[in-house]
C-alpha positions, -999 to 999 in steps of 0.1 A, spaced: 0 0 0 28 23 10 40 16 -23 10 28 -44 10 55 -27 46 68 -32 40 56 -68 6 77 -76 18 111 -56 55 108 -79 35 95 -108 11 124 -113 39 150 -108 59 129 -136 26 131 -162 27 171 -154 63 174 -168 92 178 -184 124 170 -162 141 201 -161 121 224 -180 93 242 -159 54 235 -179 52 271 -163 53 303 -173 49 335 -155 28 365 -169 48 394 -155 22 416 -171 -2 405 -145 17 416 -114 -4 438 -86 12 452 -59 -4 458 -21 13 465 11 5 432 21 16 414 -13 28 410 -51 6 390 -69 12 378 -103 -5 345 -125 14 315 -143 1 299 -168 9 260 -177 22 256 -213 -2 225 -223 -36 228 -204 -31 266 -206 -46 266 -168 -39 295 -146 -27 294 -111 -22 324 -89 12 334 -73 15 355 -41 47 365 -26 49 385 5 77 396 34 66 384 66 86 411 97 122 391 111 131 378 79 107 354 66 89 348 29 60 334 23 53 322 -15 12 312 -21 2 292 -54 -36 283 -60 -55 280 -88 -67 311 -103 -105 299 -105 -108 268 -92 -144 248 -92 -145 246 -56 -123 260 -26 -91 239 -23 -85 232 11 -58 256 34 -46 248 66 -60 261 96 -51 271 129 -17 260 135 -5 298 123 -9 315 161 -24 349 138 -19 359 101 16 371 96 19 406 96 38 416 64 61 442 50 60 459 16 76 443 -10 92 472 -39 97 458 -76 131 467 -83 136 454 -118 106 442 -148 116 440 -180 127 415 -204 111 386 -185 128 395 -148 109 405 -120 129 416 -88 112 425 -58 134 440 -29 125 438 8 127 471 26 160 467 43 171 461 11 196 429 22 169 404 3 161 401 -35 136 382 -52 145 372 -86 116 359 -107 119 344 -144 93 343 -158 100 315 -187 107 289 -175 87 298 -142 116 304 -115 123 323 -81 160 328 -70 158 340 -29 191 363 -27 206 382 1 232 403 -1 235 395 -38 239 361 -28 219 330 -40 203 310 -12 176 291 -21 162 289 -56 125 273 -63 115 254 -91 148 255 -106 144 218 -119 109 224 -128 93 204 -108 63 226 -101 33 208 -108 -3 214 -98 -33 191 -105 -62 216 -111 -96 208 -101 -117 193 -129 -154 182 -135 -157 138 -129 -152 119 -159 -184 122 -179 -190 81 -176 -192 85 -137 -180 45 -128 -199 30 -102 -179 12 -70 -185 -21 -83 -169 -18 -113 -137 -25 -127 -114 -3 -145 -100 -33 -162 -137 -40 -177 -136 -10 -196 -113 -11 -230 -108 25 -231 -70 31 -219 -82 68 -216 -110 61 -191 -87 34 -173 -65 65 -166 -94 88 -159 -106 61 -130 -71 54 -117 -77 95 -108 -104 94 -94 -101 62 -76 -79 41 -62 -77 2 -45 -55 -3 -19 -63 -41 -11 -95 -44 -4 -101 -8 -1 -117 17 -27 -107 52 -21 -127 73 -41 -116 110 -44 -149 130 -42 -132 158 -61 -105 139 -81 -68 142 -84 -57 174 -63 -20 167 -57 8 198 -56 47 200 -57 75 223 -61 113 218 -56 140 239 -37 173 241 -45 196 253 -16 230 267 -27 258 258 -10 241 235 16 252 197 18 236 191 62 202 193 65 176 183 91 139 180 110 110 169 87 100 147 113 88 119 128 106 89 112 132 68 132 159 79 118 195 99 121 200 131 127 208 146 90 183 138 64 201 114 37 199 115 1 170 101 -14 180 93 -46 180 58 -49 154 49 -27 126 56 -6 113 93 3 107 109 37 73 104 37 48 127 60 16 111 72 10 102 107 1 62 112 1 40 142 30 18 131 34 -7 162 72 -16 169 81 3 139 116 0 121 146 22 125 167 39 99 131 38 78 118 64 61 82 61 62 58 82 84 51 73 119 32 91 142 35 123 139 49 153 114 65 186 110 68 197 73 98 218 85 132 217 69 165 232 81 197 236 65 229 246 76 263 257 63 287 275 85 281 311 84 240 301 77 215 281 84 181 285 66 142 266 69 114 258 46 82 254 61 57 237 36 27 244 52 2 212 42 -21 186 61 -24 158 34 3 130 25 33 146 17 65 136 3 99 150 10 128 138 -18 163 154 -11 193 151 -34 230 167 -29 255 167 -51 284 189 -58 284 218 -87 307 242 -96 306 274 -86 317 311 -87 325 322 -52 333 355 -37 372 363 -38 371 331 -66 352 350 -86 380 377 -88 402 350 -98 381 329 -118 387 304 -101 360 270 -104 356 249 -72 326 225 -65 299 239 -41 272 219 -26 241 220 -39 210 201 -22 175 202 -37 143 194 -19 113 182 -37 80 184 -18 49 165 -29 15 166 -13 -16 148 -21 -37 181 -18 -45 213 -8 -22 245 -19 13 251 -18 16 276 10 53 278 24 74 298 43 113 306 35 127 309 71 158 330 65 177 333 96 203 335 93 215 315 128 196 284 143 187 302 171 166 329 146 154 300 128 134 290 159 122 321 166 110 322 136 93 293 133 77 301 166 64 336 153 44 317 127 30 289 150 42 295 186 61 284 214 65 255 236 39 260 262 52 268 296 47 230 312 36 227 352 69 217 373 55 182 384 56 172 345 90 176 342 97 152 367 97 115 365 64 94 352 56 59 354 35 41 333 24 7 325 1 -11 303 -17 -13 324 -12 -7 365 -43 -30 371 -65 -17 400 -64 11 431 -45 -16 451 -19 -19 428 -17 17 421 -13 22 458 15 -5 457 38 11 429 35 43 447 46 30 477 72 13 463 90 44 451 89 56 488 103 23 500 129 24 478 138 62 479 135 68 448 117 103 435 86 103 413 54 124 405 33 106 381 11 73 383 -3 68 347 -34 46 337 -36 30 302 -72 21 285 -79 -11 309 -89 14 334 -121 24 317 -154 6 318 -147 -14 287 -129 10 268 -152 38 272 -129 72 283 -142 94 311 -152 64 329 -137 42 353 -140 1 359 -162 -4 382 -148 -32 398 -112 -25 399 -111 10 404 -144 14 427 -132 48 442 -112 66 420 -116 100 439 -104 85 469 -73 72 454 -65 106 442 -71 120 474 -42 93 486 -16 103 458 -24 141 469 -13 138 501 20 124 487 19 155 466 17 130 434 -3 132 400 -23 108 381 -28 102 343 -50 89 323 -53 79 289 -83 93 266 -81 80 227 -102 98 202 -122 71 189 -158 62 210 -171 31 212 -203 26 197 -229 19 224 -266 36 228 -262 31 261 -226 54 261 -233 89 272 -203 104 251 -212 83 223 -249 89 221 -243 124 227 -221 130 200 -244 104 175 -269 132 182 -254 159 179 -235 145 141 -196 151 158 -189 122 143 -165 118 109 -189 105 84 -181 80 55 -179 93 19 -221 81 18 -226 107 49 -231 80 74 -208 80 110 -177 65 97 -173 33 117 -137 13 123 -124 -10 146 -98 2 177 -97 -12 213 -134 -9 222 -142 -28 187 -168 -9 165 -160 30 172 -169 63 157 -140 94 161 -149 129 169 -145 151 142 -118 173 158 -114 194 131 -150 214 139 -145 239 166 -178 229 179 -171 194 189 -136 208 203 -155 229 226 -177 203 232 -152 179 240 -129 203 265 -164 203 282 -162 170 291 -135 170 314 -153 192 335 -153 177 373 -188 172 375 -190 161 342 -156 139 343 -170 115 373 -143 109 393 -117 130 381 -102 155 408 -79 187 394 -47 161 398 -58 140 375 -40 150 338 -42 136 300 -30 111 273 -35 111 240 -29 84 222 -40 60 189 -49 99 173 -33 93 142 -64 84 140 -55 46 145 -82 27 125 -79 -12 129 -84 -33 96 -84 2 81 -60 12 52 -26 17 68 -43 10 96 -55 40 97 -90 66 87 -96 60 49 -86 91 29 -124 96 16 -142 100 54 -157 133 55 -150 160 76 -169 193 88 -174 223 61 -174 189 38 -138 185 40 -124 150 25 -101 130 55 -73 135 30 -68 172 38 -68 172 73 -54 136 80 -21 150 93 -40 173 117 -59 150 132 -38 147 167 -29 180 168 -67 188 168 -75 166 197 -45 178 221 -54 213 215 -94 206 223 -76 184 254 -58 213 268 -85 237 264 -109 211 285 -78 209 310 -78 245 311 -115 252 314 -124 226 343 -95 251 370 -117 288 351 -85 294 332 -60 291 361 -42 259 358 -14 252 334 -27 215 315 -8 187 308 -16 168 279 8 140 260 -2 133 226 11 109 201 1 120 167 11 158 162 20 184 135 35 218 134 27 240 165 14 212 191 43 229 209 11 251 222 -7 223 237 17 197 255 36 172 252 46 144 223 70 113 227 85 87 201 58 57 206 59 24 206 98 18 209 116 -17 215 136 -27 243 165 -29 224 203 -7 222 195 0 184 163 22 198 182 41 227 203 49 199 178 60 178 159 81 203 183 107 204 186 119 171 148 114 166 146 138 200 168 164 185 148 163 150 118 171 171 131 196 193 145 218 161 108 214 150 96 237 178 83 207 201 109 206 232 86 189 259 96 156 240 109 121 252 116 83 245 98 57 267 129 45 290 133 10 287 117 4 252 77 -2 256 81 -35 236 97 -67 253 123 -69 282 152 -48 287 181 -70 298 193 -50 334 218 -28 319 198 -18 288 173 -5 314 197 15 338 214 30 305 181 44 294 173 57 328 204 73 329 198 92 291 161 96 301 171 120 333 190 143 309 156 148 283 128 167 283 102 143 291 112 113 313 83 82 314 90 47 318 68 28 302 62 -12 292 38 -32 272 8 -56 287 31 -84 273 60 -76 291 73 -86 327 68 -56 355 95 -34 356 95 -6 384 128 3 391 133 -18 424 126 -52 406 163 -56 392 185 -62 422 196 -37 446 229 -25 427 209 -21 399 180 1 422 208 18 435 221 35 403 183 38 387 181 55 419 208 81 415 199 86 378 166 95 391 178 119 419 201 137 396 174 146 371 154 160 402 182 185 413 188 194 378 149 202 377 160 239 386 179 245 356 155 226 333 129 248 343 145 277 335 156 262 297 114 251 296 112 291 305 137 300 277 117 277 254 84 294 263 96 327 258 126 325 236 117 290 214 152 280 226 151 243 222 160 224 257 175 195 238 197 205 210 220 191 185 259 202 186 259 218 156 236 246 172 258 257 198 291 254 176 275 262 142 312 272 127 323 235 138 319 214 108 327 181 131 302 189 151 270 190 118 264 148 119 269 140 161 240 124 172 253 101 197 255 134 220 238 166 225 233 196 242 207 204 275 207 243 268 242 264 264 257 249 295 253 208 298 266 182 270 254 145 276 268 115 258 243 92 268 261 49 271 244 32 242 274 2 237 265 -29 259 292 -36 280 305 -6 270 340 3 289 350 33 274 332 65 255 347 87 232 334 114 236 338 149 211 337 179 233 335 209 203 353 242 209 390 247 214 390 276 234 358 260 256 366 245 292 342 218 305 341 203 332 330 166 341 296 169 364 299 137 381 338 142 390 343 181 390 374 180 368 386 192 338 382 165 311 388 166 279 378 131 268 364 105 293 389 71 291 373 51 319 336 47 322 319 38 359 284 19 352 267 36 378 272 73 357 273 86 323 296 113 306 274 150 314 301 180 308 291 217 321 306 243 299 333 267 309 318 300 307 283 285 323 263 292 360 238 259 362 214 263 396 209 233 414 185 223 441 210 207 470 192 176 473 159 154 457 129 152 476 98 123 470 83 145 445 90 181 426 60 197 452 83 181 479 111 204 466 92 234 470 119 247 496 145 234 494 176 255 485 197 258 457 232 252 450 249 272 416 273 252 401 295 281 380 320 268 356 346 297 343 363 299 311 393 314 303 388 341 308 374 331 341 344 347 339 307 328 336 267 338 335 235 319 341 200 322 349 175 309 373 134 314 365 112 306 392 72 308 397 50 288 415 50 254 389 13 251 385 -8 282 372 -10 310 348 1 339 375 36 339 360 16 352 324 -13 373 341 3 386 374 41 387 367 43 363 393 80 347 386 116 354 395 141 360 372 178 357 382 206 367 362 241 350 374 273 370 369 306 359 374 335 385 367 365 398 383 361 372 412 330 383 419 299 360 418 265 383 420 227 378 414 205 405 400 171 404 393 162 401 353 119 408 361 88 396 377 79 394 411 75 360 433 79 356 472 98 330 480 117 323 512 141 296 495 180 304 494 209 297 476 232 275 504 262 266 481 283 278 456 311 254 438 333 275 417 350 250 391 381 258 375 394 287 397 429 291 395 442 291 432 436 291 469 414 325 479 424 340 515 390 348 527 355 351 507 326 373 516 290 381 507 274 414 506 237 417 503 220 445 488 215 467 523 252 464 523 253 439 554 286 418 550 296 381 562 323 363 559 319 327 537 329 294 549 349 277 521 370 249 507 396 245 479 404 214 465 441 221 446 440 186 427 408 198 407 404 239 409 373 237 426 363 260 451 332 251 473 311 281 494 290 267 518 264 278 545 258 311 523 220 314 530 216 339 504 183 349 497 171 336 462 152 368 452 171 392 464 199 411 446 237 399 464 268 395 456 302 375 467 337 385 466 363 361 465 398 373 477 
């Protein structure tokens, strides 16, 4: 099936040309100018079809290029609301048109649009440079809408019946068999494409999710990236077919730039990529005339439908990339505290008694924790927003019992709703038609967990709302406001379906084929989730929702992680790079499940991936109903003893991964981010993916060898100190390896706050003080931050209620100043290790901002430059400084 579908998306774009010539020409006598656009038409050489161009400057260096058809018969579908507003846009000024050129100029003048009218071309230019260049191979193509074959062809006949090679072809357009499925398109073939050529580029990344590395590989002889979310259980690494969820965003980087296309489109999509070397004129070359070879990697997009509506994200650093991407469809959403600590999960924990058990395990075993979750066997027979009767008979009460351990529960809710007359949710939505209807307008019907099921239409704001209502407490029986969200199977996940998934001809609201909107699908019901989350506190409590199917911009609403893994090596390896690909897609609150969800991790598989899981965003263990229990205590106690410590050390981090979650909220600063972000100049650093960065300051190189007794690990920048966490000394490459720790480096130059110890739970932790770990570089001098608010509602946005620190360290002097906001907090900062400093002071002291002095307790360890402070008792809000002589 795959195939077919690869093969009719590629095939129709190959009927529409030429390889290499463009069947497009522009009429550059047709261009209109606004503030907010140019707009000129292109005509196609043979079917002499008109489609409309629109070109505008979105404000912090983005372009956005529109094509539709001119008149088409009916709307085509556009994507909505994963663009936060519609961009606001600066005037474009035609510079040049004559003899068949148009050039457009931004207003700052550093950007040129060169477009050719025949063949149809756009050349992207700054500063007289060539960047990107679309359609330059000519693979635009666009299937206009037409009227149905005059002979209409009933479902029940074959094409194969009918002689007439013409009207073979005309019903392979209009309909398709996968199997022993008939998809018939209600409005025919639809499909769209354009290629990108990006000059001097041979790295790029993202387009996610597919389990793969970290730079996007040459398509040439093979396979695709393909973009269309499916429920693939166990699925394959180093594969290039769509899993659960997708990001049409592209990056690509060279060392002085780095550059993203953002194709914005909800159908099946295809991504092919092909580098090669050409040869080029370059700058001071030029003078010479010098030839060398320059990279040159084109990008072909396909689509099954819709428009082509993309934005040309130009920079020109990583770091404006994301902004930019975030401008268009916004930032991570600020997550509550507790979810950043550590969740366990099971299919399935199986009653209250056992639920009671696991949680007191963790307290037996001192080992920190703050989320309980419950897969779909805690329903009444696989009907969400209720509870089994028998096994969990008060499910209020044992909330109240994980509240008074300051804990969390989770449940999961799927989108699809078992059919049952006798359902409330069901029968509700029957009546009210929320439903997705087949193509003949009845509720489209498929097989998932509770058998026959109908899915909410997600896409129509009515159900959304109607939906987020349902999690209301007295509507949600037996839910209390600890009680949090899962979304999963939302691809949608249709058993016995195509792909295992919603047939492409179900009909959506405003009469929208499932085609269009398929990739949307998740994202729709985490954002309706959220809302409902939201809603049920008046607007006061931050939600937490994990979903598994997403698309651009569910950084808004939650939380995504990688799916069904395997407990195997090859999948803690390949949940890093699939982390980084969709961190740099705007999504940071992302993990792996630790331990793989399928089959048994052998002892030390398990403590390596508790050890990676502490240093990612989101850290859940999580196992299959197949496999054997495994709560952290259940593998001997030097094996407890280290998942123990693994733990522990995520939960005195939690201060500084806050404050990154902050960055990501405000900034769209990924938390988890490749090398080649931090040290874009450092060409060694553009293909690492066995390591990464946890902000500026922390890089991990999680152990992924079995028996592994050594690590090499590549610590980028030759005028960077680092410094080893678990040992405080310099290190520049770690030859010994303990099992019981993996290689974290802080980076000279960095302040990381710390809380000095781990308490049951993050709510536990509320006062306990910090500790500021402060790394110099050579220069000896460092910074950091520290944001604090109260981890749960929305008074940091509404009230200003937050701290935020700024950490200085210059001319021996350590001080604290506040950035903004306002919080009360009685917590202090209690120790201070200096790492790196140069030689033994002769007394320390801290002066707080009334000017009242003390002198600091300290030590200095000579064999590894560190200098500790300790019993400081330094106010956390308040301004301070410490001088050490």
């Amino acid at each position: 099936n795959v195939g077919a579908v690869h093969q009719r998306v590629a095939g129709e774009a190959e009927k529409l040309l030429h390889p290499g010539k463009s069947s497009y020409r522009a009429l550059l006598d047709s261009v209109t100018l606004s503030d907010e656009n140019v707009k000129f038409q292109i005509i196609h050489e043979e079917n002499k079809v008109l489609l409309q161009v629109e070109i505008c400057e979105i404000e912090g260096n983005i372009f956005r290029l529109k094509i539709d058809e001119a008149s088409p018969l009916r709307a085509r579908y556009k994507v909505r609301d994963v663009l936060i507003k519609e961009p606001s846009t600066q005037r474009l000024f035609v510079s040049q048109n004559e003899a068949g050129i148009l050039v457009l100029s931004s207003v700052n003048e550093d950007y040129k649009l060169k477009v050719t009218a025949n063949p149809f071309q756009i050349e992207l230019q700054s500063k007289g440079e060539t960047v990107l260049s679309m359609n330059s191979n000519g693979l635009l193509y666009f299937e206009h809408l037409q009227p149905p074959p005059s002979d209409r062809y009933t479902e029940n006949e074959e094409a194969a019946s009918d002689s007439s090679k013409e009207k073979q072809e005309d019903l392979g357009l209009w309909q398709e068999k996968f199997g022993s499925f008939l998809d018939i398109k209600a409005h025919g073939p639809s499909s769209v494409g354009m290629d990108f050529s990006l000059h001097a580029y041979d790295h790029v990344y993202g387009i996610p999710q597919h389990a793969e590395g970290l730079l996007l590989k040459n398509t040439s002889d093979g396979d695709a990236y393909r973009l269309y979310n499916l429920d693939i259980f166990g699925h394959k690494i180093h594969d290039k077919i769509g899993i659960y969820g997708s990001v049409p965003l592209l990056l690509a980087h060279k060392p002085n730039r780095t550059t993203g296309i953002f194709w914005l489109n909800s159908s099946e999509t295809l991504v092919d990529i092909s580098t090669k070397a050409v040869h080029g004129l370059s700058g001071s070359a030029a003078e010479t005339a010098k030839q060398r070879a320059v990279p040159l990697t084109d990008v072909r997009w396909m689509s099954e439908s819709g428009i082509i509506d993309v934005f040309l994200l130009m920079g020109p650093t990583a770091f404006d990339i994301f902004k930019q991407f975030a401008q268009l469809t916004g930032t991570q959403a600020l997550p509550p505290l507790f979810s950043l600590g550590y969740h366990q999960c099971r299919w399935n924990y199986e009653d209250e008694q056992d639920v009671k058990a696991v949680d007191a395990g963790f307290d037996e075993h001192d080992i920190p924790y703050d989320v309980i979750w419950l897969d779909i066997e805690h329903t009444d027979g696989k009907r969400y927003f209720t509870w089994d009767k028998k096994k969990f008979q008060n499910p209020k009460k044992m909330q109240e019992h994980l509240r008074k351990k300051k804990r969390k529960l989770v449940v999961i809710i799927d989108p699809h709703i078992k059919v049952d007359p006798m359902y409330t949710l069901y029968s509700q939505a029957k009546d009210k038609g929320y439903f997705v209807k087949d193509r003949n307008g009845k509720d489209f019907e498929g097989i998932c967990w509770p058998g026959s099921s109908c899915y909410l239409d997600f896409t129509n704001p009515e159900v959304r709302k109607w939906y987020a209502d349902q999690f209301a407490f007295k509507t949600y029986k037996g839910s209390t406001n600890i009680l949090f969200v899962w979304n999963d199977m939302n691809e949608p996940s249709v058993f016995k379906g195509a792909e295992l998934t919603m047939q492409k001809d179900a009909v959506h609201y405003n009469n929208w084929e499932h085609r269009e909107v398929h990739n949307l699908y998740g994202f729709y019901q985490q954002m309706a989730t959220a809302e409902g989350l939201i809603k049920r506190s008046s607007g006061k409590e931050r939600p937490f929702v994990l979903t598994r199917s997403f698309f651009a911009g569910s950084q808004k609403y939650g939380a995504v992680w990688t799916g069904d893994n395997t407990a195997d090596w090859s999948y803690l390896k390949i949940s890093i790079p699939m982390l980084l690909t969709i961190s740099m897609a705007g999504i940071s609150f992302c993990g792996a499940d630790v331990g793989g969800f399928i089959g048994d991790p052998e002892p030390e598989l398990l403590v390596r991936w508790y050890q990676a899981g502490a240093y990612q965003p989101f850290f859940r263990g999580h196992s299959n109903m197949e496999s054997k229990r495994r709560e952290p205590w259940l593998f001997g106690e030097k094996n407890t003893q280290i998942i123990r410590e693994a733990i522990r050390a995520r939960y005195v981090l939690l201060p500084y991964l806050y404050t990154l979650f902050y960055r990501a909220h405000t900034a769209a600063e990924p938390v988890m981010r490749p090398l080649w972000i931090e040290f874009p100049g450092n060409i060694e650093t553009f293909g690492v993916e066995n390591e990464y960065m946890l902000g500026n300051a922390l890089l991990v190189h999680p152990v992924m060898e079995k028996e592994a007794k050594a690590v090499s690990v590549l610590l980028p920048g030759s005028q960077e100190v680092r410094m080893n966490m678990c040992t405080v000394t310099f290190q520049t490459i770690l030859p010994w390896l303990c099992f019981s720790q993996i290689p974290v480096f802080q980076r000279g130059g960095t302040v990381i706050p710390l809380k000095t110890t781990a308490g049951k739970s993050t709510e536990w932790m509320i006062d306990t003080s910090y500790e500021l770990h402060v790394a110099l570089d050579t220069e000896a001098c460092a910074i950091g931050e520290l944001y604090i608010d109260d981890g749960h509602s929305f008074q940091y946005l509404h009230k200003k209620q937050f701290l935020y620190r700024k950490f200085t360290f210059h001319n021996n002097i350590l001080s604290s100043r506040d950035e903004s906001g306002q919080y009360q907090t009685t917590c202090v900062v209690e120790r201070v290790i200096v790492l790196g400093f140069g030689q033994q002071p002769t007394f320390v002291t801290a002066c707080s901002k009334d000017g009242k002095q003390k002198q600091v307790v300290f030590t200095y360890d000579t064999k590894t430059s560190a200098l500790t402070l300790e019993n400081l008792a330094l106010s956390v809000a308040a301004d301070w400084k410490i001088c050490i002589n």
